[in-house]
FIDREN-774552 format. One line per field, with one value per residue (C-alpha): z negated, x negated, y negated. Coordinates in nm, 4 decimals. Each point is the difference from the previous one (the first is absolute). Example, Ala and Ser with C-alpha at 12.3 -4.5 7.8 and 13.67 -1.06 7.14 Angstrom:
# residues 2
w <- (-0.7800 / 0.0660)
u <- (-1.2300 / -0.1370)
v <- (0.4500 / -0.3440)
//
This chain:
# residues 422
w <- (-0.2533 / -0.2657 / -0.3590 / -0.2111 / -0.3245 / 0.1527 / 0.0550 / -0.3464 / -0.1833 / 0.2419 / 0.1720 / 0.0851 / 0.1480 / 0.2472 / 0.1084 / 0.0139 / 0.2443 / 0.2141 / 0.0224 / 0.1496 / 0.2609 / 0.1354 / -0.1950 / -0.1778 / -0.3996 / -0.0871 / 0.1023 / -0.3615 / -0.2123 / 0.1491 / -0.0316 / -0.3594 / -0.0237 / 0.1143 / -0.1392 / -0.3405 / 0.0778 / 0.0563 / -0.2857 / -0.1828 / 0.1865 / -0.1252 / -0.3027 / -0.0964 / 0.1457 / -0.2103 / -0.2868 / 0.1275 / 0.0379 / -0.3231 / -0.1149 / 0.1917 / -0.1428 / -0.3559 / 0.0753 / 0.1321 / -0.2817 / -0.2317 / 0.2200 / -0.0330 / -0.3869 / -0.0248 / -0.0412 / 0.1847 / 0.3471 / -0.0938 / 0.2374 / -0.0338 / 0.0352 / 0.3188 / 0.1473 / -0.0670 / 0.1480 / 0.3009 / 0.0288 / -0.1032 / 0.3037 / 0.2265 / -0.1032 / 0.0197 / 0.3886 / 0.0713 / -0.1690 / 0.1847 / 0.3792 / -0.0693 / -0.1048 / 0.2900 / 0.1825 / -0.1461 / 0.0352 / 0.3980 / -0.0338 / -0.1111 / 0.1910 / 0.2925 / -0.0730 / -0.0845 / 0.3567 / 0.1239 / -0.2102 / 0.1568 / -0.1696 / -0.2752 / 0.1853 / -0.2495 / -0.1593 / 0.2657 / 0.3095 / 0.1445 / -0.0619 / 0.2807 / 0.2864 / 0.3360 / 0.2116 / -0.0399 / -0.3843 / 0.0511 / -0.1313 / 0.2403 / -0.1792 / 0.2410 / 0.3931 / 0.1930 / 0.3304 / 0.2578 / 0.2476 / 0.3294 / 0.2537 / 0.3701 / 0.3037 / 0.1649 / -0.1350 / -0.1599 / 0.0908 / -0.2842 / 0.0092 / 0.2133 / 0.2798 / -0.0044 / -0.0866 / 0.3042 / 0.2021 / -0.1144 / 0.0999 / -0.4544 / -0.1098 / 0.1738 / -0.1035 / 0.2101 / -0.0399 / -0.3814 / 0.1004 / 0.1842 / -0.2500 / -0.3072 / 0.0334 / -0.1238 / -0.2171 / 0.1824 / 0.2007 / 0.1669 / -0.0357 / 0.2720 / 0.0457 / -0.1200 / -0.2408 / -0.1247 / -0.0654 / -0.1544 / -0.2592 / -0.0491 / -0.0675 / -0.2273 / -0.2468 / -0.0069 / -0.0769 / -0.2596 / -0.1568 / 0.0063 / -0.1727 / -0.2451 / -0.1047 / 0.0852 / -0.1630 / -0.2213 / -0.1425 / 0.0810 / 0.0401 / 0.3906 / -0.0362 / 0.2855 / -0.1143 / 0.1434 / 0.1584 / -0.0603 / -0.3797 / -0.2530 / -0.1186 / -0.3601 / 0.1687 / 0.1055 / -0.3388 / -0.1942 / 0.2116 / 0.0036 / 0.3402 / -0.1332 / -0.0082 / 0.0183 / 0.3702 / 0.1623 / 0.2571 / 0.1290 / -0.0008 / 0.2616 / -0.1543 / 0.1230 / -0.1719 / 0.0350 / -0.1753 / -0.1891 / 0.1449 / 0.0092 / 0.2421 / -0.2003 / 0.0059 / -0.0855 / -0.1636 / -0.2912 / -0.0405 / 0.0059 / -0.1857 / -0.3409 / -0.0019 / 0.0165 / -0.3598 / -0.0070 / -0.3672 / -0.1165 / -0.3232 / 0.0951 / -0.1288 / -0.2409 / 0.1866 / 0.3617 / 0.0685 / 0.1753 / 0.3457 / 0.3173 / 0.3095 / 0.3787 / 0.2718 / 0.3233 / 0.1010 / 0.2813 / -0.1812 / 0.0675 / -0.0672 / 0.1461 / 0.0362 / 0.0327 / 0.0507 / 0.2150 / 0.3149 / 0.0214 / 0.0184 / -0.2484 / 0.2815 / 0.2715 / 0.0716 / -0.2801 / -0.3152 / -0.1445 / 0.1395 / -0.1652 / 0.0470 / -0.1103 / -0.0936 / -0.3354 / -0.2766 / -0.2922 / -0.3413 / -0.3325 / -0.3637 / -0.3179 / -0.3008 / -0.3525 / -0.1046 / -0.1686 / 0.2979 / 0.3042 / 0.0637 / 0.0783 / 0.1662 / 0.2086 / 0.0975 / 0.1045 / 0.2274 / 0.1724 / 0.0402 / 0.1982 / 0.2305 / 0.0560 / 0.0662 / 0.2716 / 0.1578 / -0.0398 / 0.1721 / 0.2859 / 0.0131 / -0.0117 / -0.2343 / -0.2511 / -0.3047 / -0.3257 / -0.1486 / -0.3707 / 0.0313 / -0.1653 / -0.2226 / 0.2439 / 0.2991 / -0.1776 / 0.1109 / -0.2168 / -0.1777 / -0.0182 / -0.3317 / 0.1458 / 0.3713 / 0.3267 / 0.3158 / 0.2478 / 0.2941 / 0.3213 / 0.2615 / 0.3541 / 0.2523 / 0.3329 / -0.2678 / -0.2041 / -0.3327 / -0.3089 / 0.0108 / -0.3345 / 0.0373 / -0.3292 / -0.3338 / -0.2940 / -0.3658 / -0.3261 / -0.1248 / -0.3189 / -0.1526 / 0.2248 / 0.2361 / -0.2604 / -0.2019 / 0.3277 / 0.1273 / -0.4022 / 0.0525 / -0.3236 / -0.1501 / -0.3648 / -0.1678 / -0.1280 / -0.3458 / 0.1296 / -0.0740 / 0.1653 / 0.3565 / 0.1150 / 0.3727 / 0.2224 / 0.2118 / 0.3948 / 0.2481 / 0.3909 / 0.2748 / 0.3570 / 0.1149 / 0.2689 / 0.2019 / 0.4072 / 0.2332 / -0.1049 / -0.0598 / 0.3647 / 0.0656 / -0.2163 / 0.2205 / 0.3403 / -0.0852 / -0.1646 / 0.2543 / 0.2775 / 0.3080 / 0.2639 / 0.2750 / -0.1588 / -0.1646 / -0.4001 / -0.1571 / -0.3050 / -0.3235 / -0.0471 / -0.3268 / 0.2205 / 0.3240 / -0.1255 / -0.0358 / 0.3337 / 0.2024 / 0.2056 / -0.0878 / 0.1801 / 0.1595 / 0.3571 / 0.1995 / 0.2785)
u <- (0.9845 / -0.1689 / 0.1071 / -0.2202 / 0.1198 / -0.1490 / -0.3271 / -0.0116 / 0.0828 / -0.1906 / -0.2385 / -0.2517 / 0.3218 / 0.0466 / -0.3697 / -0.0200 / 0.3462 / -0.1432 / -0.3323 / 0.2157 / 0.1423 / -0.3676 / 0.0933 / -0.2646 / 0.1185 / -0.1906 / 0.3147 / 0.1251 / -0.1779 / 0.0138 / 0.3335 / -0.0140 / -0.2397 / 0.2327 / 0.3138 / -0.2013 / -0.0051 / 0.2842 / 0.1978 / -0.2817 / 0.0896 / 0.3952 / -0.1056 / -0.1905 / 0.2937 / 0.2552 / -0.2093 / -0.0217 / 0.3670 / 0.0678 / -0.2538 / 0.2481 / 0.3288 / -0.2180 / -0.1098 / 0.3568 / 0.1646 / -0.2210 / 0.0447 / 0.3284 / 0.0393 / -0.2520 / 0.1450 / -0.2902 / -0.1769 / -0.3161 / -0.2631 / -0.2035 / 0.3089 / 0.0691 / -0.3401 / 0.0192 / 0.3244 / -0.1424 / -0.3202 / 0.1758 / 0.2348 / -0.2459 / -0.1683 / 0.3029 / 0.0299 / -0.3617 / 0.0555 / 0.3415 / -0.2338 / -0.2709 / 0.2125 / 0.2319 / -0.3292 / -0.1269 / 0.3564 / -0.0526 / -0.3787 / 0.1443 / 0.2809 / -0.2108 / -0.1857 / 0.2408 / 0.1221 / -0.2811 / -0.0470 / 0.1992 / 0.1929 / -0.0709 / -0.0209 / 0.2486 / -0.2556 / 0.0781 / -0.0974 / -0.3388 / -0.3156 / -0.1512 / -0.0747 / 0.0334 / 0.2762 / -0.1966 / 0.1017 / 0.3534 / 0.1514 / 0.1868 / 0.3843 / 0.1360 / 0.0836 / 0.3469 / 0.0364 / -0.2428 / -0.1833 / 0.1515 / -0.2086 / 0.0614 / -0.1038 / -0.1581 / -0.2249 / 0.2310 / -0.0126 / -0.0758 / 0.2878 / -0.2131 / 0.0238 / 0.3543 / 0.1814 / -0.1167 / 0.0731 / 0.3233 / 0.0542 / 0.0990 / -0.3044 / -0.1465 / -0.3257 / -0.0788 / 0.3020 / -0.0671 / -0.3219 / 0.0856 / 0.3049 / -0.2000 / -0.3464 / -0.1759 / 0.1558 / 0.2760 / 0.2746 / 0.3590 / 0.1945 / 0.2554 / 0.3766 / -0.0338 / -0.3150 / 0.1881 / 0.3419 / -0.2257 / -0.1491 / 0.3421 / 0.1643 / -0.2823 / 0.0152 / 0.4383 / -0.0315 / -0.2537 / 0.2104 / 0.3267 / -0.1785 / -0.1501 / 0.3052 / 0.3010 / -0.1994 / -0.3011 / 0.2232 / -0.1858 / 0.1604 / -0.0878 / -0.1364 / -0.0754 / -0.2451 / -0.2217 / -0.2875 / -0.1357 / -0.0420 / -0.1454 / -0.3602 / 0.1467 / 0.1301 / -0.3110 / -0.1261 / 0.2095 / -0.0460 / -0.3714 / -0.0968 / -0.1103 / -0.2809 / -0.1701 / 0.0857 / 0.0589 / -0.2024 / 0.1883 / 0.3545 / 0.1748 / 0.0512 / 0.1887 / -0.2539 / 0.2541 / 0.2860 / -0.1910 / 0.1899 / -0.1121 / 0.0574 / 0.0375 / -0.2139 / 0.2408 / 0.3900 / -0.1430 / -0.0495 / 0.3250 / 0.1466 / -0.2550 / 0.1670 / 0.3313 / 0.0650 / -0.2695 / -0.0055 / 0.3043 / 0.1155 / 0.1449 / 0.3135 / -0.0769 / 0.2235 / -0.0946 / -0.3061 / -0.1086 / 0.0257 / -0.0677 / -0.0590 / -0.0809 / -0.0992 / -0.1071 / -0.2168 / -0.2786 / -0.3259 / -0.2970 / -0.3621 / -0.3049 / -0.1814 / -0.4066 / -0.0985 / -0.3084 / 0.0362 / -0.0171 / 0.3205 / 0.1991 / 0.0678 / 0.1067 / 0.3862 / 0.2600 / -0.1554 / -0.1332 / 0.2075 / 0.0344 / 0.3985 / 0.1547 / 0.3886 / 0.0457 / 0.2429 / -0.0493 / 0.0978 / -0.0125 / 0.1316 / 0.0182 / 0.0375 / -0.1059 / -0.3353 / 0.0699 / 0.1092 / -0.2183 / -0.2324 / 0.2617 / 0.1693 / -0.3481 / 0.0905 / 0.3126 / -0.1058 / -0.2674 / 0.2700 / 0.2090 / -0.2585 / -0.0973 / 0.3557 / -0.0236 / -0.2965 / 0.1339 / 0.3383 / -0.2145 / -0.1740 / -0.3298 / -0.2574 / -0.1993 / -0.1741 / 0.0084 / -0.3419 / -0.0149 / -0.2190 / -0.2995 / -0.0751 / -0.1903 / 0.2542 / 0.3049 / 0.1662 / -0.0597 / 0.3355 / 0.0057 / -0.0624 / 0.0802 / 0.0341 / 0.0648 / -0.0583 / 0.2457 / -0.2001 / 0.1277 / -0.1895 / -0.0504 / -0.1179 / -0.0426 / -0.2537 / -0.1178 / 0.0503 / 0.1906 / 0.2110 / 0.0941 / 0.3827 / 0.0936 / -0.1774 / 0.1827 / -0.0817 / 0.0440 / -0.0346 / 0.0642 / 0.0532 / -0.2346 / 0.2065 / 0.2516 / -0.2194 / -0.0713 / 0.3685 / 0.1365 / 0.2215 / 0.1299 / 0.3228 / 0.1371 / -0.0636 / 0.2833 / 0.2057 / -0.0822 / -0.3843 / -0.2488 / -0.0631 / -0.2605 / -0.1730 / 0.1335 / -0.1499 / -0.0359 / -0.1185 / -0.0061 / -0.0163 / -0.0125 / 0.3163 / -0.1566 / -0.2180 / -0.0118 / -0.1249 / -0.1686 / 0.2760 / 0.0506 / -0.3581 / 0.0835 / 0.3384 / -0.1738 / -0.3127 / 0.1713 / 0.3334 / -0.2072 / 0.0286 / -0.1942 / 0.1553 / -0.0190 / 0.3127 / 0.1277 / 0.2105 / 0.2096 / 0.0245 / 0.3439 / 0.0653 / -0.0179 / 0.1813 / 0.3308 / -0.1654 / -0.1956 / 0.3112 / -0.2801 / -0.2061 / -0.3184 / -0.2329 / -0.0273 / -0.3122 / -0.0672)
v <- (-1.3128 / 0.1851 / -0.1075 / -0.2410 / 0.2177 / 0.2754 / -0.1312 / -0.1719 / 0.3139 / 0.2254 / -0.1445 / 0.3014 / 0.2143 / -0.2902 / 0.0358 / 0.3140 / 0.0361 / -0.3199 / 0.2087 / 0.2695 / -0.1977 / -0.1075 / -0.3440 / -0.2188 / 0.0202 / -0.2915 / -0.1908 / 0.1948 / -0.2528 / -0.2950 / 0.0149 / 0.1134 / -0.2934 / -0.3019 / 0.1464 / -0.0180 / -0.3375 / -0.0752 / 0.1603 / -0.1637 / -0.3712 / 0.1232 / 0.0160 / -0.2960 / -0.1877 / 0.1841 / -0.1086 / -0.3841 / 0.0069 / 0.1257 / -0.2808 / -0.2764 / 0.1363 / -0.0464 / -0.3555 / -0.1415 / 0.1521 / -0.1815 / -0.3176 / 0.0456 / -0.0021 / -0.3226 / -0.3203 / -0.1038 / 0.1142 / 0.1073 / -0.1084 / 0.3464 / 0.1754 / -0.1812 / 0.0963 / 0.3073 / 0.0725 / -0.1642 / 0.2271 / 0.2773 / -0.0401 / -0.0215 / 0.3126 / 0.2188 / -0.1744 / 0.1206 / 0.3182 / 0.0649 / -0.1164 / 0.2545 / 0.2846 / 0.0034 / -0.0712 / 0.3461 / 0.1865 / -0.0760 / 0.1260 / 0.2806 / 0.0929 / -0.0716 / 0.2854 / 0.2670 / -0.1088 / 0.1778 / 0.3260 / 0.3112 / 0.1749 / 0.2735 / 0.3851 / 0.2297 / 0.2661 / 0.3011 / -0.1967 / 0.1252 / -0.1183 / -0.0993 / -0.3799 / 0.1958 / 0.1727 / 0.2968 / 0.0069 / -0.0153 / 0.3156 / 0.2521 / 0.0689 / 0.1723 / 0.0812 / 0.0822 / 0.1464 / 0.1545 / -0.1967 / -0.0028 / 0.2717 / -0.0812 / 0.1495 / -0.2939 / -0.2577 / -0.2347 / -0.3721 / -0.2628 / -0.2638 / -0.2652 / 0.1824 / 0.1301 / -0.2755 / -0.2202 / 0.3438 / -0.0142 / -0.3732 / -0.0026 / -0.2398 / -0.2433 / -0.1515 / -0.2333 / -0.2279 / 0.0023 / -0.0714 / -0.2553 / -0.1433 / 0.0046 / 0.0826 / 0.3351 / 0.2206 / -0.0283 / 0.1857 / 0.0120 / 0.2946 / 0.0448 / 0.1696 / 0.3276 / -0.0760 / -0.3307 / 0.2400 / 0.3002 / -0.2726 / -0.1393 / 0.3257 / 0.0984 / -0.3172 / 0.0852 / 0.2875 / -0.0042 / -0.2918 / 0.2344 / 0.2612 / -0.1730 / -0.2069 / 0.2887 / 0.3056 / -0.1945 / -0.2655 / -0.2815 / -0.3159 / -0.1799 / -0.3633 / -0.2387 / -0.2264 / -0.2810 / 0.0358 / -0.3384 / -0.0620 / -0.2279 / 0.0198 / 0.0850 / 0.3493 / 0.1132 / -0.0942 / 0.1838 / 0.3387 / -0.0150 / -0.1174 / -0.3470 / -0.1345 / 0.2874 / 0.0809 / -0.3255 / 0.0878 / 0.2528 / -0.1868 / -0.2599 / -0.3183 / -0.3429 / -0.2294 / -0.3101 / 0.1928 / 0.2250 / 0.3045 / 0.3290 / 0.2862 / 0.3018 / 0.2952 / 0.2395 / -0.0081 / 0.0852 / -0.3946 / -0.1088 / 0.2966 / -0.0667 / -0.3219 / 0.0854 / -0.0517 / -0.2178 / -0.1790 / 0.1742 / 0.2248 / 0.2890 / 0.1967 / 0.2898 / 0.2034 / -0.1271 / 0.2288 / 0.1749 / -0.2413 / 0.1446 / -0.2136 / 0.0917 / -0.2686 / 0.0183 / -0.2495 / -0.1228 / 0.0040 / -0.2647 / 0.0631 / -0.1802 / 0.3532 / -0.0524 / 0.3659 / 0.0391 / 0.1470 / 0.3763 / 0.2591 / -0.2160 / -0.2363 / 0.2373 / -0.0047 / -0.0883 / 0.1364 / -0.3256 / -0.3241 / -0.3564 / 0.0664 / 0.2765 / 0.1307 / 0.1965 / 0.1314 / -0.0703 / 0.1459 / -0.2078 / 0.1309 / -0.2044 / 0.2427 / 0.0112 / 0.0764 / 0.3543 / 0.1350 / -0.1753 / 0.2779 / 0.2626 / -0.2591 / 0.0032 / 0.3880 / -0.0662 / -0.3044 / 0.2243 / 0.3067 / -0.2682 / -0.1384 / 0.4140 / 0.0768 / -0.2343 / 0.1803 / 0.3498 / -0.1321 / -0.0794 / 0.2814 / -0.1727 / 0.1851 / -0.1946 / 0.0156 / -0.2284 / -0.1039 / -0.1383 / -0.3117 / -0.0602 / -0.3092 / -0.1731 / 0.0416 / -0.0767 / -0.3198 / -0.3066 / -0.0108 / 0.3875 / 0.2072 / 0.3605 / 0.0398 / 0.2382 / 0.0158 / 0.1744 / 0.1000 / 0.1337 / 0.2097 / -0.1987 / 0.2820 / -0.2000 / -0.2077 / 0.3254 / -0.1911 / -0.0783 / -0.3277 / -0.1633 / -0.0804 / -0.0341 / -0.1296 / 0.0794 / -0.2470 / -0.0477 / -0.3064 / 0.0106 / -0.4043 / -0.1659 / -0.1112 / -0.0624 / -0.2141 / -0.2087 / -0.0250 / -0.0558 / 0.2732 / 0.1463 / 0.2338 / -0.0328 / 0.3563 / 0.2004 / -0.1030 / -0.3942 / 0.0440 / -0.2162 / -0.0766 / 0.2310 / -0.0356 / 0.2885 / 0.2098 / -0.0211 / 0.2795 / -0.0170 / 0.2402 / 0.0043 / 0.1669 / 0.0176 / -0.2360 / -0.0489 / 0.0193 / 0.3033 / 0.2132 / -0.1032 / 0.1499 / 0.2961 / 0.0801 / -0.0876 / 0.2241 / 0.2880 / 0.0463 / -0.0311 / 0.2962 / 0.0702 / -0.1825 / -0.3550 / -0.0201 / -0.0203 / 0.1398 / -0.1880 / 0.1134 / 0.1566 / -0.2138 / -0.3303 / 0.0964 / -0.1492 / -0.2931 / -0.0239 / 0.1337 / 0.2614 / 0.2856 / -0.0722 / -0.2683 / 0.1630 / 0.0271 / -0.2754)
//
């Protein structure tokens, strides 16, 4: 949630970063407008209370109980009580709309509302060059007897799938492995965390109300099926004051994932690239403001490392403004090359987000020498998300008879070496 100082003391660098993001700025002063009135509703009640300490102290020192006194008191009372209603009324006016503003982009994100103004960082690795037309993952993993789509189909609907003994152990191995490396060599510390949470959670990382929509929800109970552990891990110290000394924090979760996708048909919807349940590890940090955008680096060398251990080549791409996600003030994208699909597959996204989140979840530290509490920092990455790693792996270790070979990093963890041709 964007700070209400901020847009009081600078309102035209709100609009202009809201105009960056593709976002209507006239939010900007209607917000400036009602908080105006409210500190102004504050302040005419200060005055009327100051008024009512006045009049019962002279009340008080009368022998007598002077009838306009009384009155006075009385009417006085009940403006301070209509007062208090229509401030609070205007403080939820106002937080209701800084609910729904994005986040600020930091100054060196891109200009830009399209994927086509994402900025190009870098690229590891050489694409893979066969000697046969490789096969996109739709068609081998059926071949291989690995994914079945017609029992997810058939379980759950669309956007669904079943992958089977040696697809089901390659996805396994994948998520323990990533989750050993990131908490025996990254020093993240492994959370398991629920996957059903309250409506506050999803408030305080962004995804509410803005993207109801696109969530599960148990109406009755008011449950939520989260979109991503990011959720869960924003609210880990959820309304809390944090240590001087106890950040930076570094979590890692692996979670399902739950999103009502609405893409329209086209290549989006072929195969597993775009399901409404998905596995993923996550990485969360909490750190102090100073230091949150090289903490941003580091976050993005992690999720790479993870690529590069695979042998999978990518490239990272510096969002725009416009395609940052709504929490996000500075983000990457980790992309991956698919070659049975000929494309680039997002499987990591990589954010700063600065004290919005924060702000949302209450999460605060006290500052060194016992200064005030300040709101910390939070950034999230994919570390990294299936099943398209699983694509990436399937695609890229493909040979010519059918079979796949296993990255050598995960073997230990799959206990073979290859998915063998039917």
């Amino acid at each position: 949630m964007l700070s209400i100082e901020l847009i009081r003391s600078d309102p035209e660098h709100v609009r202009r970063a809201l105009a960056r993001r593709g976002e209507d700025a006239a939010a900007v002063d209607q917000v400036a407008e009602l908080d105006s009135r409210r500190r102004g509703a504050i302040q005419r009640g200060d005055g009327l209370r100051a008024r009512r300490n006045e009049a019962s102290r002279q009340i008080g020192q009368s022998r007598e109980r002077p009838p306009e006194l009384i009155e006075e008191l009385r009417r006085v009372g009940e403006e301070i009580r209509s007062l208090e209603q229509e401030a609070a009324q205007l403080e939820d006016e106002v937080r209701g709309i800084l609910m729904g503003l994005p986040n600020i982009p930091r100054e060196d994100v891109p200009d830009g509302l399209t994927e086509d103004d994402n900025l190009p960082v870098r690229s590891w690795g050489d694409l893979p060059s066969f000697d046969f037309d490789p096969r996109p993952h739709w068609d081998l993993g059926p071949e291989l007897g690995i994914i079945d789509f017609q029992t997810g189909v058939k379980l759950a609907g669309p956007r669904s799938f079943v992958l089977t003994g040696r697809g089901a152990r390659l996805e396994r191995a994948l998520i323990n492995w990533m989750l050993d490396l990131h908490t025996g060599e990254h020093g993240y510390l492994e959370m398991h965390v629920p996957a059903v949470v309250k409506r506050e959670m999803l408030e305080g990382s962004g995804n509410l109300p803005k993207f109801a929509d696109n969530l599960y929800h148990d109406e009755e109970d008011d449950a939520w099926l989260i979109p991503t552990a990011e959720v869960p891990l924003t609210n880990l110290h959820r309304d809390e004051v944090l240590a001087a000394d106890a950040l930076p924090l570094y979590y890692t979760a692996h979670t399902p994932c739950f999103r009502r996708e609405k893409a329209a048909a086209g290549r989006d919807t072929r195969g597993i690239k775009r399901v409404r349940q998905f596995d993923k590890v996550e990485m969360y940090k909490f750190v102090e403001p100073e230091t949150s955008d090289e903490e941003l680096e580091t976050l993005l060398a992690d999720a790479e490392e993870v690529c590069r251990r695979l042998g999978l080549p990518y490239r990272v791409l510096k969002l725009c403004a416009g395609e940052m996600g709504f929490a996000s003030a500075k983000s990457y994208d980790i992309e991956v090359w698919a070659p049975g699909c000929r494309e680039w597959l997002e499987v990591s996204s990589c954010s700063n987000c600065t004290d919005f989140q924060a702000r949302r979840a209450g999460v605060r530290y006290r500052g060194k020498g016992g200064s005030g509490a300040r709101y910390v920092h939070t950034l999230n990455g994919s570390g990294l998300a299936l099943p398209r790693v699983v694509i990436a792996v399937l695609e890229s270790f493909q040979r010519a008879d059918g079979s796949v070979l296993v990255p050598e990093v995960v073997r230990p963890y799959t206990g073979f070496d290859e998915i063998p041709a039917p």
